[in-house]
C-alpha positions in Angstrom: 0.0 0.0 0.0 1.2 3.7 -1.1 2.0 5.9 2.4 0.1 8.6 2.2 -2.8 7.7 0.3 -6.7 7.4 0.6 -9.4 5.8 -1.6 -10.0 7.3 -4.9 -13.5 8.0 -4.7 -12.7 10.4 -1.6 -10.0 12.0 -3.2 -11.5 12.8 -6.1 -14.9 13.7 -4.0 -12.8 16.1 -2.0 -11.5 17.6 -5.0 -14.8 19.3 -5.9 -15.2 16.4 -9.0 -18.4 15.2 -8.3 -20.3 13.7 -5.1 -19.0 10.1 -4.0 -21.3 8.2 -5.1 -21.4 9.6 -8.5 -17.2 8.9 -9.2 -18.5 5.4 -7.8 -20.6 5.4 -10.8 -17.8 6.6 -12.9 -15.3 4.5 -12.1 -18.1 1.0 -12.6 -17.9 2.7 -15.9 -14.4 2.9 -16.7 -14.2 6.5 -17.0 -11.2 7.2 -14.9 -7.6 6.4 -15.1 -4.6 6.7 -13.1 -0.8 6.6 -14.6 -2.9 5.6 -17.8 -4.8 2.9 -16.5 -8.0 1.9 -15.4 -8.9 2.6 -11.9 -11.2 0.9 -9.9 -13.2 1.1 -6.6 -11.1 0.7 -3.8 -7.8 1.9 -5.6 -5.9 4.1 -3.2 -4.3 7.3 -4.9 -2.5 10.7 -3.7 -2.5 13.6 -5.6 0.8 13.4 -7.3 -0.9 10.9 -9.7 -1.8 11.4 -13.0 -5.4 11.3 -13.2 -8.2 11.5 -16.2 -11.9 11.6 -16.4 -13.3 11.1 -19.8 -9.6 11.9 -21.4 -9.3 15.1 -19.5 -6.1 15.1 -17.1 -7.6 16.5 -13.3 -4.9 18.7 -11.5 -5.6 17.3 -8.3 -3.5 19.7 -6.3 -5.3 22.7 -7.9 -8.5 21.2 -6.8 -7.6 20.1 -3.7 -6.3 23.8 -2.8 -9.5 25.3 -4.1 -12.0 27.4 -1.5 -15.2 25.9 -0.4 -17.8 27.5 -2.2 -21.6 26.9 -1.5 -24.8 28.3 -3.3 -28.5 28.8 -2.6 -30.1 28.8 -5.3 -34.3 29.4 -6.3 -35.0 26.2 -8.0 -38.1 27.5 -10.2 -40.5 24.2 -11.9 -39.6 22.7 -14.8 -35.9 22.4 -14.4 -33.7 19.1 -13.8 -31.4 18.6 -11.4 -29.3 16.5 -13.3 -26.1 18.0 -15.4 -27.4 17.2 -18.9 -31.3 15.7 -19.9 -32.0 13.4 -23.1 -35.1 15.6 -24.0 -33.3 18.8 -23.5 -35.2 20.0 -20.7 -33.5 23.4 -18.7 -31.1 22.1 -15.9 -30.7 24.0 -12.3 -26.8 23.9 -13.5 -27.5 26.4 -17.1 -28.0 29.5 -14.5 -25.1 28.9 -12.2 -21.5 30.8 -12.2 -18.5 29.1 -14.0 -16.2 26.9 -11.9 -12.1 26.4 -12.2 -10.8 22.9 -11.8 -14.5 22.0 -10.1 -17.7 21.6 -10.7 -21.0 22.3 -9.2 -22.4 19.2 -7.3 -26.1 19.8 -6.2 -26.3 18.4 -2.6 -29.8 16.3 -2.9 -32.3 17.0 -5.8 -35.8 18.1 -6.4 -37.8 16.6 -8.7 -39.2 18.5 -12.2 -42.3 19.8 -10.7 -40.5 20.8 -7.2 -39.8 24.3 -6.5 -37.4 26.3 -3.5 -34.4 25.6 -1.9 -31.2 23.5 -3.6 -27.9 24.0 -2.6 -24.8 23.5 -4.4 -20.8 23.3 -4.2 -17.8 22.8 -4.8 -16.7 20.2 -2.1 -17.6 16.7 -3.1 -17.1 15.5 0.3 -19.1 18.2 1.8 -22.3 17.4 -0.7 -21.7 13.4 0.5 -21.7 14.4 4.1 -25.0 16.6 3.7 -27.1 14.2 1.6 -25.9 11.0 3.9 -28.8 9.8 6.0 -26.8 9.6 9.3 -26.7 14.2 9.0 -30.5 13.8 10.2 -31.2 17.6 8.3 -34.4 18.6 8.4 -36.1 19.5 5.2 -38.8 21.7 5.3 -41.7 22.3 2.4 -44.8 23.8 1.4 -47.3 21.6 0.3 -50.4 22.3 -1.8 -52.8 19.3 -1.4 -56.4 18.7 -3.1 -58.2 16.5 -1.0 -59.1 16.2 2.9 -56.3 15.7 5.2 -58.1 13.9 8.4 -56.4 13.9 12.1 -56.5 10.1 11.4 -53.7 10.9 8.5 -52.3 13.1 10.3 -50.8 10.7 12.7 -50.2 8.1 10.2 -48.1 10.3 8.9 -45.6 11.1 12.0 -45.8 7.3 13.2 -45.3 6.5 9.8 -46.1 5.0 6.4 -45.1 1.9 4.4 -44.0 2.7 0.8 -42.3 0.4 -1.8 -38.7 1.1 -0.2 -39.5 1.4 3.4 -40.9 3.4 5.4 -40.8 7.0 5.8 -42.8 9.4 8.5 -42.7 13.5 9.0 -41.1 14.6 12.1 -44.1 17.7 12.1 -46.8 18.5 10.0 -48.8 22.0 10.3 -51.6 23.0 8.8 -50.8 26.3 7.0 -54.7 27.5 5.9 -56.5 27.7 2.5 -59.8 25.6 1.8 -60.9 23.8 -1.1 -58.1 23.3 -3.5 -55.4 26.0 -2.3 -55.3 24.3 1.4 -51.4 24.6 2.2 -49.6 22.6 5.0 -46.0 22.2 6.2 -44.1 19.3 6.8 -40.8 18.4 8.0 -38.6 15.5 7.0 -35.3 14.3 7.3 -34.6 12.2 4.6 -34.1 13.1 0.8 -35.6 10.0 -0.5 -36.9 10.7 -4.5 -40.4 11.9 -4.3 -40.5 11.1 -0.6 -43.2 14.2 0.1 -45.0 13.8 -3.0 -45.3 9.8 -2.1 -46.4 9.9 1.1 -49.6 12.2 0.9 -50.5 10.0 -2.5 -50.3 6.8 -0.3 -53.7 8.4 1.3 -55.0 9.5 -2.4 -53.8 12.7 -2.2 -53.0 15.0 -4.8 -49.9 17.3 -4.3 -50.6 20.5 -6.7 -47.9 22.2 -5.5 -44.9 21.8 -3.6 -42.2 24.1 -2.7 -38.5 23.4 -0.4 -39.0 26.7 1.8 -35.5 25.1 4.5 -32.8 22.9 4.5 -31.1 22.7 7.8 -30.9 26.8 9.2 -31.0 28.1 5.7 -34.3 28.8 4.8 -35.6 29.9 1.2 -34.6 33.7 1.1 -37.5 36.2 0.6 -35.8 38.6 -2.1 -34.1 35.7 -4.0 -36.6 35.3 -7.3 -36.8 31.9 -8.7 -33.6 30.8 -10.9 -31.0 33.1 -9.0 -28.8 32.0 -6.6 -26.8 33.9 -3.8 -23.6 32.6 -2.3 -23.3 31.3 1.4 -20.6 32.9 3.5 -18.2 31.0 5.4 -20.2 31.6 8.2 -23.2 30.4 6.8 -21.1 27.2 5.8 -19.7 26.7 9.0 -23.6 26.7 10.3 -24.9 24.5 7.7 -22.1 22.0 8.5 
């Protein structure tokens, strides 16, 4: 074993390449290379190596050395959270500011129709920390519903509800006024499971109309920040959030 060396995935995580999970992805595919050859999971590097995703040589100890560097940004509907789409769709990453030797990893994801708060960075390993289940961040929305939420759902939904990968529950639920088809409530969770909010209300044939990420964590969805801007977080507002 090399002195001085730690698994690839973190490295290149750390480096501001992409979340962990997603070089993980990568390197299944055989998209990376070290000294010219194919790495896999597991292999250990340091950041002398020479290193290549798709062909293009990383300067690791650029990255490495680069500032943290966190966004907010206004996710409006009908953009995807992913970096390119098949039918051409508008991505959250067309608006955002140009990156050096990094790249913008979005820490968890809303879907298509989702609106509000999606934070982004830099820091690979800071997006894996955030979006792991064990940070127990609470994730706070606004939630448009057309049908009748009973006090019998209600607590269904904090003990909890079985859905085809497990079950999820709301830590709180409020009832945020409206009537008829404009009746709002919100609802903290603290997992990022895909469609978890949307899911669990159409478990009890509900129909979500609307739904907006007004917090994640302390940051919450600021009032002046129109829908595809972003602002960017100050180290003491990083420093919070982590």
């Amino acid at each position: 074993m090399k002195s001085n060396t730690e698994k690839i995935q973190k490295v290149l995580a750390n480096a501001g390449l992409a979340s962990r999970r997603v070089i993980e992805t990568w390197l299944s595919a055989g998209r990376i290379t070290v000294n010219d050859h194919v790495a896999k999971l597991g292999d250990r590097i340091n950041s002398t190596e020479k290193i290549r995703v798709d062909g293009r040589i990383i300067d690791l100890i650029k990255s490495q050395s680069t500032k943290t560097r966190v966004l907010i940004y206004h996710k409006p509907e009908g953009e995807m959270c992913t970096r390119s789409d098949p039918e051409g769709r508008p991505t959250v990453f067309d608006r955002l500011p140009l990156l050096r030797n990094s790249r913008w990893i979005s820490i968890g994801r809303l879907d298509f129709n989702t609106s509000g708060v999606l934070l982004l960075t830099n820091d690979g390993e800071l997006a894996n920390r955030l979006m792991h289940p064990s940070s127990d961040i609470e994730r706070e929305y606004a939630v448009r519903i057309k049908g009748q939420v009973t006090k019998e759902m209600i607590k269904q939904f904090k003990k909890g509800i079985k859905l085809h990968d497990g079950i999820a529950h709301v830590e709180k639920i409020v009832d945020a006024g409206g009537e008829g088809s404009n009746h709002w409530y919100h609802v903290i969770i603290k997992e990022g499971r895909n469609r978890i909010v949307r899911r669990l209300f159409e478990s009890q044939n509900l129909l979500v109309s609307r739904l907006i990420r007004i917090r994640f964590g302390n940051l919450t969805l600021p009032r002046m920040l129109r829908r595809g801007r972003w602002e960017e977080l100050s180290q003491d507002e990083i420093n919070q959030l982590t």
